[in-house]
C-alpha positions, 0 to 999 in steps of 0.5 A, spaced: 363 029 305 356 030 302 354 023 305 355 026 312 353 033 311 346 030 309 346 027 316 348 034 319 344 038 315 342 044 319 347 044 324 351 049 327 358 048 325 360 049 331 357 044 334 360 039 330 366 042 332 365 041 340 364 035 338 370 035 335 374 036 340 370 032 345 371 026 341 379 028 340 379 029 347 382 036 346 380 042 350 377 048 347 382 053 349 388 049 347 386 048 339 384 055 340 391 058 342 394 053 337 390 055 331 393 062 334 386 065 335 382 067 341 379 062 346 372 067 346 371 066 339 372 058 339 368 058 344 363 062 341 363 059 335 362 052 339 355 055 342 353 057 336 353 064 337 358 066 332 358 064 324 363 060 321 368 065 317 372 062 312 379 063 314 377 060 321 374 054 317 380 053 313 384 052 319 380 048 323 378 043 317 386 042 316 387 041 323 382 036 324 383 033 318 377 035 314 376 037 307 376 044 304 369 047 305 366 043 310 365 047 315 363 053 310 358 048 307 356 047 313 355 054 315 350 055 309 346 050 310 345 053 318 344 059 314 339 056 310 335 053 316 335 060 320 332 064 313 327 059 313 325 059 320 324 066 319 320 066 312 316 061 316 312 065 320 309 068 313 309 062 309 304 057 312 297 056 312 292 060 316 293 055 322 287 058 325 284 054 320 287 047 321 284 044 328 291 041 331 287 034 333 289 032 326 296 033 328 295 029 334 302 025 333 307 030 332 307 037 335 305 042 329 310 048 331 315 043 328 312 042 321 316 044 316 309 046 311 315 046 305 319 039 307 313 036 309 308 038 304 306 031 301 304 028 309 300 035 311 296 034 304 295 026 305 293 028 313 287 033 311 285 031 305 285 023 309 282 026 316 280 034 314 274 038 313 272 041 308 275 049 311 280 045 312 282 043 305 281 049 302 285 052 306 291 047 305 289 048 297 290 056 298 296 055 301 299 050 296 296 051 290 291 046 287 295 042 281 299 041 287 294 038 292 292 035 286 297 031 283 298 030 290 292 026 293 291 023 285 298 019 288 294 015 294 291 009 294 285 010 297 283 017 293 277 015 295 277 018 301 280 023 298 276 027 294 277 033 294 271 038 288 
């Protein structure tokens, strides 16, 4: 399980469903009726506009033949991603203070500042300047940044006062 949840980490569990059905060619509506639960919610659900509710889960899990709590578990990782999305907008640096140049290869709206820490340190501290820096220092915190930068073989280039 763990080994396919770290591939679809994230994703809504309704979307795994539809694809689900798909692949089993099973029509939406009929799985719905023969889990006796309406075909709006399945519907819903496969679009991504409903959550995953427990009881549900059990029983689509054992009707596709998937172990207990993977849906659920799925759910909770989605629900993660969705309050880390909203935290975002407080939790990143002041972007105004980074030019997007230095990001020329990857759109910056899709740089998660916590998961990609390591490569947004390395890119400013590689290419930034000195405004730069620092505000990717006061966003992360200096032992950080430092522990960071003393890890890369060229710290030369690095240098950071």
């Amino acid at each position: 399980m763990f080994q396919k949840l770290s591939i679809l980490k994230g994703l809504h569990p309704g979307f795994f469903i539809e694809h689900e059905l798909k692949k089993r060619k099973l029509s939406k509506r009929q799985f719905a009726i023969s889990l006796h639960e309406y075909p709006q919610t399945i519907g819903a659900i496969t679009k991504g506009n409903r959550a995953m509710n427990i009881n549900l889960s059990l029983r689509i899990e054992k009707a596709l033949g998937l172990e207990e709590g993977f849906l659920m578990t799925l759910q909770a990782f989605y629900d993660i991603k969705k309050e880390k999305e909203i935290q975002k907008i407080v939790t990143t640096p002041d972007l105004k203070l980074i030019r997007p140049l230095l990001f020329w290869d990857i759109k910056m709206d899709n740089i998660d500042w916590d998961l990609h820490k390591e490569f947004v340190i390395e890119r400013i501290f590689q290419r930034g300047n000195e405004e730069e820096k620092e505000e990717i220092t006061r966003f992360y915190g200096e032992q950080i940044v430092k522990d960071i930068v003393s890890k890369q073989p060229n710290s030369k280039y690095l240098k950071h006062n």
